[in-house]
C-alpha positions as a printed NumPy array, in Angstrom:
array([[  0.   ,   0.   ,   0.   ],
       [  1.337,   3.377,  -1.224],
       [  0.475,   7.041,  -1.017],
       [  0.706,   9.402,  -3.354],
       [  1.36 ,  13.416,  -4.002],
       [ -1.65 ,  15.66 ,  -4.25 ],
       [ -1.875,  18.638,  -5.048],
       [ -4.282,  20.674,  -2.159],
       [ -5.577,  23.887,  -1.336],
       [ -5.262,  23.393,   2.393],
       [ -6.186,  24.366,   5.722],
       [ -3.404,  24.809,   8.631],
       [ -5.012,  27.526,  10.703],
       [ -9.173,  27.159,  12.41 ],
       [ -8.799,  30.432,  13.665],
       [ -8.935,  31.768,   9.281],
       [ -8.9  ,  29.164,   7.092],
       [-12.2  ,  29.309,   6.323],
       [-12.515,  33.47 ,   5.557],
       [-10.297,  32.202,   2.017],
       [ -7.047,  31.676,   4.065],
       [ -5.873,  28.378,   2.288],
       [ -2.51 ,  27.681,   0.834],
       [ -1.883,  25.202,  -2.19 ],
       [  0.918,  22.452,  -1.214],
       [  1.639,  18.884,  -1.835],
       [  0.086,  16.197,   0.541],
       [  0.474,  12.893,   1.019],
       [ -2.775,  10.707,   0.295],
       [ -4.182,   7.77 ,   2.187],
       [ -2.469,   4.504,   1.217],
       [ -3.512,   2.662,  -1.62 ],
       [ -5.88 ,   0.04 ,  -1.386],
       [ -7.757,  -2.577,  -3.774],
       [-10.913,  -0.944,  -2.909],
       [ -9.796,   2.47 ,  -3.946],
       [-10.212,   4.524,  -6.641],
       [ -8.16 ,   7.591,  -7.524],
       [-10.242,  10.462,  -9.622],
       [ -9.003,  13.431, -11.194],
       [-11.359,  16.168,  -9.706],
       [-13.125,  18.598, -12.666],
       [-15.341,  20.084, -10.366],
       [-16.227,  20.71 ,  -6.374],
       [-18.811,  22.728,  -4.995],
       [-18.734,  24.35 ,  -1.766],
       [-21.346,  23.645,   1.382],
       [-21.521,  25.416,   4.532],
       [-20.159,  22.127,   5.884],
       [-16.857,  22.505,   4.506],
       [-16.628,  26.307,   6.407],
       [-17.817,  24.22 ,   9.652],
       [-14.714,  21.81 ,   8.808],
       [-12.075,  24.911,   8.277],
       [-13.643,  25.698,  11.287],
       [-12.015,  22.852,  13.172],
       [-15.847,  21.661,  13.566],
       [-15.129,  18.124,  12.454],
       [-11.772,  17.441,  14.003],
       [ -8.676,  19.258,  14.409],
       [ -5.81 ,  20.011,  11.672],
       [ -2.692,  22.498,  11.664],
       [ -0.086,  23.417,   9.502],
       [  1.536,  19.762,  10.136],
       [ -1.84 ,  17.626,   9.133],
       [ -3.613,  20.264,   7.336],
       [ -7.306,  20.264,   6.431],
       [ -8.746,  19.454,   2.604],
       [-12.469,  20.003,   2.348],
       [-15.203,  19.839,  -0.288],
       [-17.318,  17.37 ,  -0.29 ],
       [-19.279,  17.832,  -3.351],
       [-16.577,  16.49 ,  -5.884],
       [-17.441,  15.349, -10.032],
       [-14.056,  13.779, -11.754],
       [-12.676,  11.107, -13.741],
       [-11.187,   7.973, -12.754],
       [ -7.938,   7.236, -13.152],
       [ -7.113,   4.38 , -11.639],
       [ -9.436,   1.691, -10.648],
       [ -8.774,  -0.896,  -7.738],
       [ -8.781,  -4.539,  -8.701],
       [-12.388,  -4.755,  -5.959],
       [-13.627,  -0.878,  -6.582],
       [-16.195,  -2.084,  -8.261],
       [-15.372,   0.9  , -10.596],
       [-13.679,   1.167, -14.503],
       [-10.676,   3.841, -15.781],
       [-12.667,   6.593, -17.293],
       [-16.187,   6.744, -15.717],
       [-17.406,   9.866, -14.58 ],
       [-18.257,   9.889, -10.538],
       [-19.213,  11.712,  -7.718],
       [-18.505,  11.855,  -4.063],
       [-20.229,  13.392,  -1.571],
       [-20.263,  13.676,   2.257],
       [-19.325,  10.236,   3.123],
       [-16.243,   8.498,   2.313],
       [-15.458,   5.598,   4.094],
       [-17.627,   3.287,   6.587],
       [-16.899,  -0.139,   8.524],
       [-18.499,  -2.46 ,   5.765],
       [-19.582,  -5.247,   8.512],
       [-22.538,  -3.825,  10.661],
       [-25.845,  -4.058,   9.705],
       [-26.6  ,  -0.593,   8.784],
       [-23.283,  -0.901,   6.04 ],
       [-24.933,  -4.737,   5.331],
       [-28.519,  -3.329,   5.465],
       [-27.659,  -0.581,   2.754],
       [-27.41 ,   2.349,   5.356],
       [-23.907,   3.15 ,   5.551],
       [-24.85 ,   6.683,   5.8  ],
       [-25.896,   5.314,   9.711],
       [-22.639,   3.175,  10.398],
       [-21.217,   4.315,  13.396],
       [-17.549,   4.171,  12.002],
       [-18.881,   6.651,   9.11 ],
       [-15.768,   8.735,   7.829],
       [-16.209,  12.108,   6.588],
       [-14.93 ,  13.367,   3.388],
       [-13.555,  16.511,   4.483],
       [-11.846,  15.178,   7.93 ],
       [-12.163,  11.706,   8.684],
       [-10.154,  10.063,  10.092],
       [-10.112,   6.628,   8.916],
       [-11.216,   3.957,  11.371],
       [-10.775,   0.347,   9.567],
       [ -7.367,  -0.948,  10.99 ],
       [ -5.959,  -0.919,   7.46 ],
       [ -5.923,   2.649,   7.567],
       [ -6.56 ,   3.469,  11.066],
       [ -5.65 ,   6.909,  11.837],
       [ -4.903,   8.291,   7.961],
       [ -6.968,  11.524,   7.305],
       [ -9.705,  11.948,   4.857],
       [ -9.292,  14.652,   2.036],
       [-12.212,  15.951,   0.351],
       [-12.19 ,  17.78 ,  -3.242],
       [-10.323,  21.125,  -2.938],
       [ -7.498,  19.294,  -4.836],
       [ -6.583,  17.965,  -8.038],
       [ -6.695,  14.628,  -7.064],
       [ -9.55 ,  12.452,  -4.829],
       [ -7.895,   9.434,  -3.615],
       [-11.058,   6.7  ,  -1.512],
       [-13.103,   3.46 ,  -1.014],
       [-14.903,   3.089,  -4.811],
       [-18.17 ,   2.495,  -3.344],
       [-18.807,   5.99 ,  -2.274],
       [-17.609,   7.51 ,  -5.887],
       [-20.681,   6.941,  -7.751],
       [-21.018,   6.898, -11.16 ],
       [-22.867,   9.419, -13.283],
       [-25.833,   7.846, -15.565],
       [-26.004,   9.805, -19.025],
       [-27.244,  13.373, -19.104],
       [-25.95 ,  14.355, -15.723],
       [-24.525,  17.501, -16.519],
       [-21.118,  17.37 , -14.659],
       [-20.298,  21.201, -14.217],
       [-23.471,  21.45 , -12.272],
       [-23.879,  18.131, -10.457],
       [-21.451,  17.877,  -7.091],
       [-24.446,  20.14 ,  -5.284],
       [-26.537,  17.323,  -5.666],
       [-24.081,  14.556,  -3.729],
       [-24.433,  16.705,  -0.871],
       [-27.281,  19.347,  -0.942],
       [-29.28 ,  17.017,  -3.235],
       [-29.602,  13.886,  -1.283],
       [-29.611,  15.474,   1.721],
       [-33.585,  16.723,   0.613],
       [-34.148,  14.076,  -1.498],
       [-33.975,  11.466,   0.976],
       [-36.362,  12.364,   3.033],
       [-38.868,  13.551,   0.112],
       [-38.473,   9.863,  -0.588],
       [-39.2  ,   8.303,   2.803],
       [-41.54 ,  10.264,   3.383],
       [-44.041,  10.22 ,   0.273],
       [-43.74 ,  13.36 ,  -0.86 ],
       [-46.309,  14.094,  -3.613],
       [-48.346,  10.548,  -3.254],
       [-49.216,  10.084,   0.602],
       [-48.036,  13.292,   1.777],
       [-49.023,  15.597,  -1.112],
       [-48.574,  19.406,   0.425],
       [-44.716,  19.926,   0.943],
       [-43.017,  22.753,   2.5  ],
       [-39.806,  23.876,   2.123],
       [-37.967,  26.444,   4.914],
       [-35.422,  28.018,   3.747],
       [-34.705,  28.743,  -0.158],
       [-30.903,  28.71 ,  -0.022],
       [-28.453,  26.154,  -1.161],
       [-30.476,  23.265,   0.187],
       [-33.852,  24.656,   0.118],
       [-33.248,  25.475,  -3.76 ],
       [-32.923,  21.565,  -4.56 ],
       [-35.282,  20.312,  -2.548],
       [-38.167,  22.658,  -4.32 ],
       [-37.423,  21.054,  -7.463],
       [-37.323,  17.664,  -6.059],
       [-41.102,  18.001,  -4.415],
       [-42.731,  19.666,  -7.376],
       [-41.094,  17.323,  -9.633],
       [-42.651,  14.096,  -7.365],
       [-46.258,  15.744,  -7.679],
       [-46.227,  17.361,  -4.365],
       [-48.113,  21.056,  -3.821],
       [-45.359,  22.818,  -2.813],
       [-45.197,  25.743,  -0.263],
       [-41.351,  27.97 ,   0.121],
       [-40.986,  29.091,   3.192],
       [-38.597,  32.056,   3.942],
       [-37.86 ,  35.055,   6.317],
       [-38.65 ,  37.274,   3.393],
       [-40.566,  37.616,   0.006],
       [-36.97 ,  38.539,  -1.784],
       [-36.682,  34.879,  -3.392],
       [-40.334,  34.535,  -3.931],
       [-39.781,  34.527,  -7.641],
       [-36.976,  32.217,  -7.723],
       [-38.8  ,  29.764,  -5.623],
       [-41.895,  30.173,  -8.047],
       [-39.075,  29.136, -10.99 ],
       [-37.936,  26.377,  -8.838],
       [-41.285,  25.203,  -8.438],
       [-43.136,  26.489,  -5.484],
       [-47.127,  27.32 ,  -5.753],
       [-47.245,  29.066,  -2.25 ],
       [-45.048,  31.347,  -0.586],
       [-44.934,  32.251,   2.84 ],
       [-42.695,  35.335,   4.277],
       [-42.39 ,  34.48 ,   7.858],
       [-40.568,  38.109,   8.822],
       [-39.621,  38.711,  12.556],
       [-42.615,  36.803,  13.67 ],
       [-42.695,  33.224,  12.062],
       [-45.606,  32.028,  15.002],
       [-48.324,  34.34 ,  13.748],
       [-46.948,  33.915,  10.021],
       [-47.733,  30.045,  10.521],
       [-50.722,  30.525,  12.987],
       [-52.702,  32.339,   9.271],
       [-51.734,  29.369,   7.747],
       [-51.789,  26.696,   9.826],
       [-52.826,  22.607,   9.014],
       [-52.174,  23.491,   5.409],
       [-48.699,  21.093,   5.419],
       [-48.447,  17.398,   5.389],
       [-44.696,  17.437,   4.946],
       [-42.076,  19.912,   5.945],
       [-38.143,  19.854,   4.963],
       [-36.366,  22.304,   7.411],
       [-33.445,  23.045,   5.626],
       [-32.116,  26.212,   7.939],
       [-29.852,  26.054,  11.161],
       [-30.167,  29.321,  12.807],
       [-29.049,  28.732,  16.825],
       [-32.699,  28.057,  17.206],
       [-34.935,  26.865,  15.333],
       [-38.619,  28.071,  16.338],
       [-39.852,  24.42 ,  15.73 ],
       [-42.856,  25.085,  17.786],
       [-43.917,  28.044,  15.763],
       [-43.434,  25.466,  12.526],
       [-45.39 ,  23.019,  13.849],
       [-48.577,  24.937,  13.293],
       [-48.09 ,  24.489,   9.94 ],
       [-48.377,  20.997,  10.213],
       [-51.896,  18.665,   9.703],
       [-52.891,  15.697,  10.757],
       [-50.194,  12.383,   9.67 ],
       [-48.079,  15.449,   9.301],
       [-43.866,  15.223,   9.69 ],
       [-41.421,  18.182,  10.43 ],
       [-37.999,  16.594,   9.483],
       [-34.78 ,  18.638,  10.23 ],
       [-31.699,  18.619,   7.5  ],
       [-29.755,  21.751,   8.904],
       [-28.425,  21.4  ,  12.39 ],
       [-29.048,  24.222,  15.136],
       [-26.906,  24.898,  17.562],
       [-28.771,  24.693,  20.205],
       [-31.083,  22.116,  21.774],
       [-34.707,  22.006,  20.098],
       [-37.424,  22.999,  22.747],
       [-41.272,  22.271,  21.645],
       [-44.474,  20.847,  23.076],
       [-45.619,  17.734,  22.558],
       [-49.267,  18.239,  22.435],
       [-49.117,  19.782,  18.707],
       [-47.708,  15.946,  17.814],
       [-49.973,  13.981,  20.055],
       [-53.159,  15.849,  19.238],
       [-52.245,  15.54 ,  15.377],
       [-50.395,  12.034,  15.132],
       [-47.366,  14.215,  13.772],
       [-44.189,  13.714,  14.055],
       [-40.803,  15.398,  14.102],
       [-38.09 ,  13.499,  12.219],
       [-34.152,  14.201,  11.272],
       [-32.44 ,  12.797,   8.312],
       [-28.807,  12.441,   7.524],
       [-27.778,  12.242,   3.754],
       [-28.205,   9.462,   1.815],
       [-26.852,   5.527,   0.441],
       [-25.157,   4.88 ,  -2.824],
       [-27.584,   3.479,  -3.871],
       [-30.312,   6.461,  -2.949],
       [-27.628,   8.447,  -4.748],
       [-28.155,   6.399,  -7.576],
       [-31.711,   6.93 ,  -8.055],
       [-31.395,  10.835,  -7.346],
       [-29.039,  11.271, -10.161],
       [-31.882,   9.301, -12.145],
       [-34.515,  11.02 , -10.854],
       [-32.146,  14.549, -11.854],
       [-31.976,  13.38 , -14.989],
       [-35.862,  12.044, -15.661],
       [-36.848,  15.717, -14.247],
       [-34.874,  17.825, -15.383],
       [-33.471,  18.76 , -11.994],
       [-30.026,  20.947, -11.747],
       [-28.658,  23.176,  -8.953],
       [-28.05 ,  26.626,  -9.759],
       [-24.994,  27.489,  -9.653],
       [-22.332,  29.802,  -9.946],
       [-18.589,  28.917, -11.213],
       [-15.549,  29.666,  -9.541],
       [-11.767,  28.711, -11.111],
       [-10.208,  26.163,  -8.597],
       [ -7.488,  28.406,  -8.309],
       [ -9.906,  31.794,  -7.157],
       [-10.78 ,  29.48 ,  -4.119],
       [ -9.913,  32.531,  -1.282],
       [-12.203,  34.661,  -3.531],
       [-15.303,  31.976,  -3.666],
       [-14.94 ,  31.368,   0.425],
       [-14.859,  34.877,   1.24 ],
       [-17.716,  35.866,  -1.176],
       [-19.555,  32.195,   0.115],
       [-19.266,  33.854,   3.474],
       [-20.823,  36.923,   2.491],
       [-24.079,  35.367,   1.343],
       [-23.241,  35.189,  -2.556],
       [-24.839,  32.382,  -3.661],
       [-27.592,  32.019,  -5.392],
       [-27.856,  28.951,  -4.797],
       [-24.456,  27.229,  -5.174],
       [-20.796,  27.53 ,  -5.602],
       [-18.433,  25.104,  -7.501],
       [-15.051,  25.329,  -8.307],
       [-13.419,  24.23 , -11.285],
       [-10.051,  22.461, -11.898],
       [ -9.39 ,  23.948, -15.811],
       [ -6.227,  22.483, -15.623],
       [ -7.355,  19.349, -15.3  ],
       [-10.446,  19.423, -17.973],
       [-13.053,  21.014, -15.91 ],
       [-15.238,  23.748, -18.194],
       [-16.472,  27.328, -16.261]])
């Protein structure tokens, strides 16, 4: 087993790494193994997650074992391992998980995305003794070195410069929209928050049939959520509980993409009718607080959900394809990275950001 030279835009510093404070420098991947694949990264978009992880959020780094993130990575391979399960040449993806233990029975049961020894793309580290210890990198770099079954392929007329949002973003909304029978038994869908996430997971619901309802602070992406798919719009402004109250059992699902410190899930709630479910995809700081009578005297429910399987990746990139769903995005040369995390930080995007290696194919 051998590692390799990558090229990386880095992290050595949590205290400014993520205000566009990274350095490009050689690094040393993971050892090689059978199961790998190594894929020359064309594009990588950036998620609030990755600032969290230059953040020191997901484990620590410095300038000795710095920090690659991005997490939302389309390349090519170039090499294969002998049990990858993947070829030379196809075009993948990798998202938010990279690694898991392979043995338990949420990796047996097809939820690796639940396996407690679950290994992050932009931190890790890994946990199977054969490379205990070795840090993950994500996709700021020219080169993605991990486990095949977490680069998935791409299934004809993915559109590559725009498709890392959806390994992340993507399946983090479409999962649940899934599970939870969005557009068949739970036809009314809302949507809180029309930002990175919020944007993809409007498309999703209308395009499974649902009625869909964008939820936001303010009426200034009203039109974009109408183009993304929304029939109903509600501005919440500084007081979300009467903003729900005139509009209250009109729900049957709700995707909570936001993570402000806290999240007025009571005030939500309202929104909610009978059979209902609130489920939670951004993370609040700080510990939800809510009554339980709203649940009880509706048989609703309040529900969290993670990201997604390769598999469930799979049939999002179909379903993409089938619906015509695409991220909006906006493209950033690899190289401009300190520019695209300092304007990401100022509340740029509308909806996404991805960088693009030129050097090594990608097109802006």
């Amino acid at each position: 087993m051998s590692t390799q030279k990558i090229g990386a835009w880095v992290g050595k510093d949590a205290k400014d790494a993520s205000e566009g404070n990274l350095s490009f420098q050689e690094i040393d991947s993971k050892k090689w193994e059978e199961t790998d694949v190594d894929v020359k990264v064309l594009y990588c978009g950036i998620c609030a997650t990755d600032i969290g992880g230059l953040q020191g959020h997901y484990g620590k780094f410095s300038e000795s074992d710095p920090a690659v993130c991005g997490h939302e990575i389309v390349g090519e391979v170039t090499k294969a391992g002998s049990q990858s399960g993947r070829k030379v040449g196809e075009f993948v993806g990798i998202g938010y998980q990279t690694d898991c233990c392979g043995a338990c029975g949420m990796c047996k049961g097809d939820h690796p995305d639940c396996c407690s020894q679950l290994v992050n793309t932009i931190a890790g580290p890994y946990k199977r003794d054969a490379v205990k210890g070795q840090r993950a990198y994500g996709g700021f770099a020219k080169v993605w070195r991990g486990p095949g079954r977490f680069a998935i392929p791409l299934p004809e007329g993915v559109d590559a410069s725009t498709a890392g949002p959806l390994f992340c973003g993507g399946i983090t909304v479409f999962t649940p929209l899934q599970k939870w029978g969005a557009g068949k038994s739970r036809k009314r869908v809302g949507v809180v928050g029309i930002g990175g996430l919020g944007h993809m997971a409007l498309q999703f619901a209308s395009a499974m049939g649902a009625e869909v309802t964008a939820i936001s602070r303010s009426d200034r992406k009203k039109a974009d959520a109408e183009k993304l798919g929304a029939k109903h719009f509600i501005a919440t402004g500084d007081d979300t509980g009467k903003a729900c109250e005139a509009r209250a059992a009109t729900l049957d699902l709700i995707i909570c993409t936001i993570n402000p410190a806290k999240l007025p899930v009571q005030e939500y709630l309202q929104l909610l009718a009978p059979e209902g479910v609130f489920v939670i995809v951004g993370i609040p700081e700080q510990p939800l607080a809510f009554s339980g009578l709203p649940l009880v005297i509706k048989n609703a429910a309040v529900a969290g959900s993670h990201i997604g399987s390769p598999d469930q990746i799979t049939d999002m990139l179909k379903f993409s394809v089938q619906h015509n769903v695409k991220p909006w995005v906006q493209k950033y040369n690899m190289d401009d990275i300190n520019k695209a995390l300092k304007d990401f930080n100022a509340g740029k995007p509308e909806f996404r950001f991805v960088l693009v290696n030129t050097d090594n194919g990608g097109k802006l």
